[in-house]
C-alpha positions as CSV (number, residue, x, y, z in Angstrom):
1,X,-12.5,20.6,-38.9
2,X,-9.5,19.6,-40.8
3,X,-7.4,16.5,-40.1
4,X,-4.5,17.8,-37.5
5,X,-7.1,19.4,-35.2
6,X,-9.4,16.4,-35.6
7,X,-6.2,13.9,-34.6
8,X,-5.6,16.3,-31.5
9,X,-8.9,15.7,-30.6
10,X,-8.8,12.1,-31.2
11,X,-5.6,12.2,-28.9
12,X,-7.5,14.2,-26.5
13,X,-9.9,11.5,-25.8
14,X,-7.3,9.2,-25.5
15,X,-5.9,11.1,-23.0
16,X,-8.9,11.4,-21.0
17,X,-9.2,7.8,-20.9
18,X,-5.9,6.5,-19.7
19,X,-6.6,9.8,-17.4
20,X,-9.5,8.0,-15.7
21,X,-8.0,5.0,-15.8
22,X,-4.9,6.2,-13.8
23,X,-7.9,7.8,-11.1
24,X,-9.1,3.9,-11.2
25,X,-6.1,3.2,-10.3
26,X,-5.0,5.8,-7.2
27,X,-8.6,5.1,-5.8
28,X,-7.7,1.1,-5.9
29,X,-4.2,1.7,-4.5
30,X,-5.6,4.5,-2.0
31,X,-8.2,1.7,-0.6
32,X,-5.0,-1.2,-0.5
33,X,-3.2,1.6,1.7
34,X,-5.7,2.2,4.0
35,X,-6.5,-1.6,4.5
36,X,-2.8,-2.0,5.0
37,X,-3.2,0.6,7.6
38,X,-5.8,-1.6,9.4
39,X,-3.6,-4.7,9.0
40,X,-1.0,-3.1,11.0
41,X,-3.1,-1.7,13.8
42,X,-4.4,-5.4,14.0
43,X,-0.8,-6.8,13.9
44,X,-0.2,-4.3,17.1
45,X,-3.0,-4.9,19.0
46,X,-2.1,-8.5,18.0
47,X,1.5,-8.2,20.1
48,X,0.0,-5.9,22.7
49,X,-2.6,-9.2,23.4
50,X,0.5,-11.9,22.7
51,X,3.1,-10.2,25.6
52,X,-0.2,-10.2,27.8
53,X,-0.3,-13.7,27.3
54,X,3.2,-14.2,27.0
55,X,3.7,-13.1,31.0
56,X,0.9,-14.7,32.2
57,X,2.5,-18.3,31.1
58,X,5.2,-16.8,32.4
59,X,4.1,-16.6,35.4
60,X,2.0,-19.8,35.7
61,X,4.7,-21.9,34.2
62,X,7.2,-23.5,37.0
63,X,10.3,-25.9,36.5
64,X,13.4,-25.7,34.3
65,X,11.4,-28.2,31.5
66,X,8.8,-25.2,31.4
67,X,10.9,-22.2,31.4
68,X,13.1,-23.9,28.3
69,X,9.6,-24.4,26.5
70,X,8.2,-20.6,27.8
71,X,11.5,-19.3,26.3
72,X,11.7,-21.1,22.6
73,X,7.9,-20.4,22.2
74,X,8.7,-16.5,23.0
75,X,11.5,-17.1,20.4
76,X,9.4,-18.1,17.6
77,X,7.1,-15.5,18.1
78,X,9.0,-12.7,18.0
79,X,10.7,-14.2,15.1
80,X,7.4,-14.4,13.1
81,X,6.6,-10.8,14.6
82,X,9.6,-10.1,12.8
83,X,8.9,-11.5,9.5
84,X,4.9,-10.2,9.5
85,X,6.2,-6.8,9.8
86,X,8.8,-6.3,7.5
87,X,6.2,-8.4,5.3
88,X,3.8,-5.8,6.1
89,X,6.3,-2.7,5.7
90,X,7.7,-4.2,1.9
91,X,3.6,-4.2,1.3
92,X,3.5,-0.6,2.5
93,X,6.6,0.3,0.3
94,X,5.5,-1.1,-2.9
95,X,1.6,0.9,-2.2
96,X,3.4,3.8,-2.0
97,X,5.4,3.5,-4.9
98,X,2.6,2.3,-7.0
99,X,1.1,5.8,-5.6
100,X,3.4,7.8,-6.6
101,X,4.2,6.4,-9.9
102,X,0.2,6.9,-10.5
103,X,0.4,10.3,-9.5
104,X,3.4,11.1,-11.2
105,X,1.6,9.7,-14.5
106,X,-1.7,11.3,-13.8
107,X,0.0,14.6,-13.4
108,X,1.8,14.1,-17.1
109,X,-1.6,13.0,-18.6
110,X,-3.1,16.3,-17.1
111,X,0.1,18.3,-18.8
112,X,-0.4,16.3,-22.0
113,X,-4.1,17.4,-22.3
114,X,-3.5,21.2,-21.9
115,X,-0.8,21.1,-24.3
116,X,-3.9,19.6,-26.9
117,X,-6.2,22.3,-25.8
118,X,-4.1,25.3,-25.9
119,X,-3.4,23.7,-29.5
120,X,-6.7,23.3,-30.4
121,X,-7.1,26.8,-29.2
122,X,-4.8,28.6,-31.3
């Protein structure tokens, strides 16, 4: 084997590694997505339970002293319902970036290492 095919092959390895590694990778960001997924069926279920709760007070409370309490209460929590889900959607964003940069680079590894072989081959 002379030295030029024995370099490709070298590189050829190479490849192969950071190839696995990128798989690594996509299978860790794959799992983050899905448990992002869960977070954010929780976080519904979450609001679906809070309203619930939200009108029975409602109901139960009486006076002005209670209504003005009822109705800043209701404020903060739709303004932390606000800030979990765009803290939850910026999470989503950046997985899926992270995704598609992987796969993107995963796809270029793949291109890199049939380049090698078809030189190897000839």
């Amino acid at each position: 084997m002379d030295s030029v095919s024995e370099k490709r092959t070298q590189h050829l390895q190479t490849l192969k590694k950071q190839q696995i590694q990128v798989e690594e990778t996509l299978q860790t960001l794959w799992k983050k997505q899905y448990e992002q997924e869960w977070q954010e069926a929780d976080f519904d279920v979450m609001r679906t339970e809070q309203r619930a709760l939200q009108e029975l007070l409602h109901n139960g409370w009486q006076g002005d002293n209670a209504q003005a309490f009822h109705y800043y209460i209701e404020d903060v929590q739709e303004q932390e319902q606000r800030t979990w889900k765009k803290d939850i959607q910026t999470e989503a964003d950046v997985l899926k970036k992270e995704v598609s940069e992987s796969k993107r680079k995963f796809i270029q590894l793949e291109e890199q290492q049939a380049q090698i072989r078809k030189e190897l081959t000839s």
